[in-house]
C-alpha positions, 0 to 999 in steps of 0.5 A: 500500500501507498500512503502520504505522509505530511511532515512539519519541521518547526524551530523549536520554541526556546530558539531564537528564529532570525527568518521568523522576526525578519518576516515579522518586521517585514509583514509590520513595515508593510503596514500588517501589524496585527501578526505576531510570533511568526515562526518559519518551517518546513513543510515535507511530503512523503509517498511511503511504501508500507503494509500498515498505516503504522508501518508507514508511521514507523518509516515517516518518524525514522526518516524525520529522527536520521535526516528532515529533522535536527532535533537538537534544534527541531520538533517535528510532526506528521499526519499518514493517509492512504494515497 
């Protein structure tokens, strides 16, 4: 079976996120001053190759542990559908 795996890459919360506040002060030049604690991450998507839905959760969490995310800096989440 085929299933989708969306994956979301964050900063971690304690560290300082420079494209975040560059955004930010950037959306408040442009008169949007409303936003604030802007965070920037990155959005993966996945095809994965497995039996179960669970399989593929299992795939999609030691891909993002040994290569999408550094988690010294990090935190990541997921969501797995059938394709």
């Amino acid at each position: 079976m085929e299933f989708i795996a969306n994956i979301n890459v964050m900063p971690l919360k304690e560290l300082l996120d420079p494209q975040g506040k560059a955004v930010n002060a950037s959306l408040h030049n442009l008169g949007l001053t409303h936003v604030h604690d802007v965070r920037i991450g990155k959005c993966i998507t996945l095809t994965v190759e497995a039996a179960t839905k669970a399989d593929a959760e299992a795939i999609t969490r030691e891909a993002c542990k040994k290569l999408l995310a550094n988690q010294v800096m990090e935190s990541f989440s997921f969501t797995i559908s059938e394709a």
